[in-house]
Structures are given as structure tokens and as C-alpha cells.
N, CA, C and O atoms as a GROMACS GRO file, in nm:
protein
  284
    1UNK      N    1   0.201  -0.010  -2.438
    1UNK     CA    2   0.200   0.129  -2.398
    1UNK      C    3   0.236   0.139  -2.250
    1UNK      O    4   0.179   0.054  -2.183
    2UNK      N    5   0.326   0.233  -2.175
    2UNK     CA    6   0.356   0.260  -2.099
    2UNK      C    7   0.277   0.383  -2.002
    2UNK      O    8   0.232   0.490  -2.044
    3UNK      N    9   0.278   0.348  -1.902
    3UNK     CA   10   0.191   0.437  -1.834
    3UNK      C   11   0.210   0.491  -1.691
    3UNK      O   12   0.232   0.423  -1.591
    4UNK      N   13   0.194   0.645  -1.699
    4UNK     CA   14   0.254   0.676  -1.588
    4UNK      C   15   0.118   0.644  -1.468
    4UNK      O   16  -0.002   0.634  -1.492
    5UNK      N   17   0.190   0.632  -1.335
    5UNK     CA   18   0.084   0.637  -1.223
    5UNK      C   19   0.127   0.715  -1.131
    5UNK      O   20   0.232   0.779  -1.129
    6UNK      N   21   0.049   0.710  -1.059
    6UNK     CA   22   0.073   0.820  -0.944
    6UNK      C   23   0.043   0.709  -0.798
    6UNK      O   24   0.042   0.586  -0.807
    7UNK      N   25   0.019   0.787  -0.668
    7UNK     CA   26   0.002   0.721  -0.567
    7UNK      C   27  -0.199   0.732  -0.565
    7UNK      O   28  -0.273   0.635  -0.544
    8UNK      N   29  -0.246   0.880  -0.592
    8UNK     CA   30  -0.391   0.839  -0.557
    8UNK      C   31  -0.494   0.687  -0.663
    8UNK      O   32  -0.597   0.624  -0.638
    9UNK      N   33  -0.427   0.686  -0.740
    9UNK     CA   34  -0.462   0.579  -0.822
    9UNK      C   35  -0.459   0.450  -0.777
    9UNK      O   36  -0.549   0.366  -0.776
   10UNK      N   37  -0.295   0.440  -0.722
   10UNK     CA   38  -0.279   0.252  -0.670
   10UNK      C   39  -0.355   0.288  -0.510
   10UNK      O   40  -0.401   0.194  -0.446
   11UNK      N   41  -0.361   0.417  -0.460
   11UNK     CA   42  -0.532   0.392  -0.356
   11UNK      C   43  -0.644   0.324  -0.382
   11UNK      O   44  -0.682   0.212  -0.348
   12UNK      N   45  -0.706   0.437  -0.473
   12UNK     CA   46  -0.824   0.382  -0.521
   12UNK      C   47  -0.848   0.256  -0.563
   12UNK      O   48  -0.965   0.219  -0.569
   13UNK      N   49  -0.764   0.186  -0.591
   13UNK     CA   50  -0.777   0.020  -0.645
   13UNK      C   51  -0.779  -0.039  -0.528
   13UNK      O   52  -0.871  -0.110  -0.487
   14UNK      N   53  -0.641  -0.001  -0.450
   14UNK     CA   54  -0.644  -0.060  -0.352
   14UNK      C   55  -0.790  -0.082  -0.199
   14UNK      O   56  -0.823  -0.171  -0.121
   15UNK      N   57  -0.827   0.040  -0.226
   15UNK     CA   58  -0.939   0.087  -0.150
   15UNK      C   59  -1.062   0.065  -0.170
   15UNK      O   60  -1.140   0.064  -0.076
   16UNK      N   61  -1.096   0.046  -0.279
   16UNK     CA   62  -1.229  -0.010  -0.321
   16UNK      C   63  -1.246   0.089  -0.432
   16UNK      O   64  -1.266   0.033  -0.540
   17UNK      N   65  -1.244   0.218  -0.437
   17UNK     CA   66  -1.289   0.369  -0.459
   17UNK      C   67  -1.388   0.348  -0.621
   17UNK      O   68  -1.371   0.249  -0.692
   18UNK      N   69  -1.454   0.424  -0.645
   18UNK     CA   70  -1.555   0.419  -0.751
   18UNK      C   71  -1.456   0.417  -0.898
   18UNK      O   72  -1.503   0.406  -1.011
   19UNK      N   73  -1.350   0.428  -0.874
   19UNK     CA   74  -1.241   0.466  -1.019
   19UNK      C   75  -1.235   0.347  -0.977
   19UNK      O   76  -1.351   0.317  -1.007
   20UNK      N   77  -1.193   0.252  -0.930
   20UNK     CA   78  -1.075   0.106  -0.898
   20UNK      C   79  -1.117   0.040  -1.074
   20UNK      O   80  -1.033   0.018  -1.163
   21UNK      N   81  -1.257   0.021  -1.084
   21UNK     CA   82  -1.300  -0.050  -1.229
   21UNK      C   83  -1.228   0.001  -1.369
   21UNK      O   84  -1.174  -0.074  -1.451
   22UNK      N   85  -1.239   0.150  -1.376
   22UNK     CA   86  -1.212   0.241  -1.488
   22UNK      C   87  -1.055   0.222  -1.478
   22UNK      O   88  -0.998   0.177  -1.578
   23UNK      N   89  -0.974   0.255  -1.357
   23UNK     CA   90  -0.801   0.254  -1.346
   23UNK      C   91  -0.760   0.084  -1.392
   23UNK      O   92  -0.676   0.056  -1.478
   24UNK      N   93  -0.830  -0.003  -1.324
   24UNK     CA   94  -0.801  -0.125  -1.373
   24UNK      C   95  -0.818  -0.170  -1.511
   24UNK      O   96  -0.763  -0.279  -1.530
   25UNK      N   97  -0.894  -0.105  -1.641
   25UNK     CA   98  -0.927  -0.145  -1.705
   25UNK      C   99  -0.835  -0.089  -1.805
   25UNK      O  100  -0.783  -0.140  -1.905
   26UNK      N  101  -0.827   0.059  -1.741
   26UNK     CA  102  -0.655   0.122  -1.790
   26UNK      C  103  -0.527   0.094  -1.850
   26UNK      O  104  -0.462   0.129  -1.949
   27UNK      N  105  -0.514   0.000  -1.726
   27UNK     CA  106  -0.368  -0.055  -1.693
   27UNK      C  107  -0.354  -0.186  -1.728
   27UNK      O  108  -0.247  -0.238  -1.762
   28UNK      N  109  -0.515  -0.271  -1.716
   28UNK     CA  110  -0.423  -0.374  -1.709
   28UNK      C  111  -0.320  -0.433  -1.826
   28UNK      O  112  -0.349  -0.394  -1.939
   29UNK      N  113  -0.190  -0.530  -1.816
   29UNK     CA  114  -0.128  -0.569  -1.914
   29UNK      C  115  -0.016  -0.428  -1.948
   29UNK      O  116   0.085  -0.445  -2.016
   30UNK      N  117  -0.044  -0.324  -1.903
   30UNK     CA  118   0.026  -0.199  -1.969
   30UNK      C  119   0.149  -0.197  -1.845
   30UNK      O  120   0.106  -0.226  -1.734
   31UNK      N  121   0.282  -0.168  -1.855
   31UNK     CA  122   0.376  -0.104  -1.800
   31UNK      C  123   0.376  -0.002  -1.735
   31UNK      O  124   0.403   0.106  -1.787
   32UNK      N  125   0.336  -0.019  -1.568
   32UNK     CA  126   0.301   0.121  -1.497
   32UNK      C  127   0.425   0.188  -1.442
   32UNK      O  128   0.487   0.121  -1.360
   33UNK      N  129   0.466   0.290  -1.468
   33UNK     CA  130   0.576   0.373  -1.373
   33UNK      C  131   0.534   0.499  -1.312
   33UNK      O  132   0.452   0.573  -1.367
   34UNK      N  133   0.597   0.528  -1.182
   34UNK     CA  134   0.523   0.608  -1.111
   34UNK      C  135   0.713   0.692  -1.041
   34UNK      O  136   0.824   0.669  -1.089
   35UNK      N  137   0.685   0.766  -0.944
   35UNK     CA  138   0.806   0.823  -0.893
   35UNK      C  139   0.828   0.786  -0.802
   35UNK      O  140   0.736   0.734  -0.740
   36UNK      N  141   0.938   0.788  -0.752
   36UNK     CA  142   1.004   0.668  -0.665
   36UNK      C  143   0.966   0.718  -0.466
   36UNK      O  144   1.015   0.690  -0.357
   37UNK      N  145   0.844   0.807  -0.522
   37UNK     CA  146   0.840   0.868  -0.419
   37UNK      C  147   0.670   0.784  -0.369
   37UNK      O  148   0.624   0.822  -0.261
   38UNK      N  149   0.610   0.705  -0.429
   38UNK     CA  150   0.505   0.629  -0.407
   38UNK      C  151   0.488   0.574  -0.283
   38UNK      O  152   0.385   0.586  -0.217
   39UNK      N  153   0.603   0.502  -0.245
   39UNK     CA  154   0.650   0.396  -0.137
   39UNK      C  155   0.590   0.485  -0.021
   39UNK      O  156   0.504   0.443   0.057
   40UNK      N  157   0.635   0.590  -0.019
   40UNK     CA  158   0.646   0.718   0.099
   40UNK      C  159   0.498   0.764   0.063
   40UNK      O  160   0.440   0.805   0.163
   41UNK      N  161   0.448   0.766  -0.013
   41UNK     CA  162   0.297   0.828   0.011
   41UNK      C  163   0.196   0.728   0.042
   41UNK      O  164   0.109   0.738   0.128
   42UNK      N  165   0.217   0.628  -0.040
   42UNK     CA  166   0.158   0.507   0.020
   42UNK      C  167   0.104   0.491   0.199
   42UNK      O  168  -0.006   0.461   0.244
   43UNK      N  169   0.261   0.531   0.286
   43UNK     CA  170   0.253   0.519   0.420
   43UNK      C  171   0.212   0.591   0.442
   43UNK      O  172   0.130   0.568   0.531
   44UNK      N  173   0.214   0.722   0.403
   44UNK     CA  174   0.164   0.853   0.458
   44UNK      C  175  -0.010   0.825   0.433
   44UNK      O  176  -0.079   0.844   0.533
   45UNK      N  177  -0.063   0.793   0.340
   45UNK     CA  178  -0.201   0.748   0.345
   45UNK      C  179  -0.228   0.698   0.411
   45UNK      O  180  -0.313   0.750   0.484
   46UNK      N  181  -0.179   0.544   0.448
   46UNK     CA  182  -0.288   0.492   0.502
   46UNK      C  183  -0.179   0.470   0.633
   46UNK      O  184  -0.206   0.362   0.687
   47UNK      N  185  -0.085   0.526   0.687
   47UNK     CA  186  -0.051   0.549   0.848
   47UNK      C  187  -0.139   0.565   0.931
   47UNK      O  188  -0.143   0.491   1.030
   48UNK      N  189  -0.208   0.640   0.918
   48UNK     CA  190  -0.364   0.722   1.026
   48UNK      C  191  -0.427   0.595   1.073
   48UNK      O  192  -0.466   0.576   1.188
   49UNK      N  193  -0.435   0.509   0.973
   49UNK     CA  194  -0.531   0.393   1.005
   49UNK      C  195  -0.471   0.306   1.100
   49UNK      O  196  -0.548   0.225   1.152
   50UNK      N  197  -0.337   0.302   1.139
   50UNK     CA  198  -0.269   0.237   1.248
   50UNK      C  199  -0.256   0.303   1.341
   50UNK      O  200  -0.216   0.417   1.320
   51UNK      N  201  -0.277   0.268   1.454
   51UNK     CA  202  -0.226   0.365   1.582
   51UNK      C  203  -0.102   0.303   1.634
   51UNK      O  204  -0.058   0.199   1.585
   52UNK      N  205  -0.035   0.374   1.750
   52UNK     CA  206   0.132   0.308   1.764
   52UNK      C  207   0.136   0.205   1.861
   52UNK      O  208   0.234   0.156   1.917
   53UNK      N  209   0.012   0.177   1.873
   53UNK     CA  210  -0.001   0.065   1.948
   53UNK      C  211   0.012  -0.087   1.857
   53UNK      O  212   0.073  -0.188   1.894
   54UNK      N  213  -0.065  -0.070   1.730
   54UNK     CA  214  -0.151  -0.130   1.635
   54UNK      C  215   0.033  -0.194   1.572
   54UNK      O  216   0.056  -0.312   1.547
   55UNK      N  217   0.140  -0.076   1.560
   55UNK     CA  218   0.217  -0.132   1.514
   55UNK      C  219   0.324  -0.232   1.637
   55UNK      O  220   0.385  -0.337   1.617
   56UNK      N  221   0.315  -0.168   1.732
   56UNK     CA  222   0.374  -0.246   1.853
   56UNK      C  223   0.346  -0.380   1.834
   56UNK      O  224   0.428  -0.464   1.797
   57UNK      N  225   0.171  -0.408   1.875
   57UNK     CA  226   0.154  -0.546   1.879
   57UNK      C  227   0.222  -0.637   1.747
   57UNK      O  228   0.303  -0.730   1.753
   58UNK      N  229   0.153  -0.568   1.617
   58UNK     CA  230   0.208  -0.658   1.465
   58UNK      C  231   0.405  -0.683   1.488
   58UNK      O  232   0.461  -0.778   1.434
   59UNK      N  233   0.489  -0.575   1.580
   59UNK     CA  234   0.583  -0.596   1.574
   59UNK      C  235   0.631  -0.721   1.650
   59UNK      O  236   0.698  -0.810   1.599
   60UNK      N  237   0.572  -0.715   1.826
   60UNK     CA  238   0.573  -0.774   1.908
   60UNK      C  239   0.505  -0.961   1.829
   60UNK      O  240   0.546  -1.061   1.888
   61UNK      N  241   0.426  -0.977   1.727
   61UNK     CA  242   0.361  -1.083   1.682
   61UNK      C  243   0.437  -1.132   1.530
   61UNK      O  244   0.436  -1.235   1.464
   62UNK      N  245   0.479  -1.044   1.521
   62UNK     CA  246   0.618  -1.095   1.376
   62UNK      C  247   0.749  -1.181   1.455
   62UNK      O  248   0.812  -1.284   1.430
   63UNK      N  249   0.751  -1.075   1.570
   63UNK     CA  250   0.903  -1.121   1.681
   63UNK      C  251   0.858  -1.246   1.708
   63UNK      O  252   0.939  -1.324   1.658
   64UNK      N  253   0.776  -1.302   1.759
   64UNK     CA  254   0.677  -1.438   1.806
   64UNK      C  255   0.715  -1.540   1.695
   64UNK      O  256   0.784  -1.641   1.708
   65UNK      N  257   0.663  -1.497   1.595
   65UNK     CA  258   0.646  -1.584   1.470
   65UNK      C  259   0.756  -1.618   1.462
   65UNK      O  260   0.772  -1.736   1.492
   66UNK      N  261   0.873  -1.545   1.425
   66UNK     CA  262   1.043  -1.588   1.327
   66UNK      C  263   1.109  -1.660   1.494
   66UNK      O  264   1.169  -1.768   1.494
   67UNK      N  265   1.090  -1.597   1.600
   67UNK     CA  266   1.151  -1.678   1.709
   67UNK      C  267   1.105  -1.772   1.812
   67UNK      O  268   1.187  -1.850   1.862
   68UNK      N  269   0.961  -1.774   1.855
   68UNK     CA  270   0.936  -1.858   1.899
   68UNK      C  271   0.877  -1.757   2.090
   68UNK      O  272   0.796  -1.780   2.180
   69UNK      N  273   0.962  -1.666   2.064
   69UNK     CA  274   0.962  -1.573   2.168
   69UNK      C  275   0.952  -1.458   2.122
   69UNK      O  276   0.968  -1.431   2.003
   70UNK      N  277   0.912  -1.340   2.249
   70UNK     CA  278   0.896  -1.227   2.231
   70UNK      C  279   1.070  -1.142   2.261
   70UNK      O  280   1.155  -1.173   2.343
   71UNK      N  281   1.070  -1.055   2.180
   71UNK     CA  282   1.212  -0.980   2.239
   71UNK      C  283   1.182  -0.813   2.273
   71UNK      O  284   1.272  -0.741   2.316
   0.00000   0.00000   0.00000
């Protein structure tokens, strides 16, 4: 069986949320499709939780990693 999802759902799993047990028990093994617009709400959720600093450094520490240096 195929099953549609949405974005507050792959939250709640992701998040801990009191559904995560009931959605998981849902899905698992089943074919989830959702709208291609997930990707984008996804960020829009949990953006707040980064500040633009938060992404600077992770950028500035990825640059480190693949080169050896900062750019």
C-alpha cells in the first residue's frame, strides 16, 4: 500500500513528537510519497533553530574538512 505524507509527519518522527510511534507503525515497509514541496518545508521548519552564524561556522568547518584550509 502506498501512502501519502506530508512534511508535519516526517517532523514528528524526526522530532521525537508523541505521534513518531503511531506514524512509524503506519508506514513502516509501505511506499511513502509526499509533494515535491517537502524539501522546502523541511528548511522552513527547522531554519529558526540555526542562526546565520551557526551556518557560517558549519560552512567555514565543511571548507576545513574537503581542503585542509579555510577559504
Amino acid at each position: 500500500m502506498d501512502i501519502v505524507i506530508d512534511a508535519s509527519a516526517l517532523i514528528a518522527v524526526l522530532v521525537d513528537e508523541p505521534e513518531r510511534a503511531k506514524i512509524i507503525e503506519i508506514t513502516v515497509g509501505k511506499a511513502l510519497f509526499g509533494p515535491g514541496s517537502i524539501p522546502w518545508e523541511m528548511g522552513n521548519a527547522f531554519s529558526p533553530c540555526l542562526s546565520k552564524t551557526d551556518w557560517l561556522s558549519m560552512k567555514l568547518k565543511r571548507d576545513y574538512q574537503y581542503s585542509g584550509e579555510f577559504h
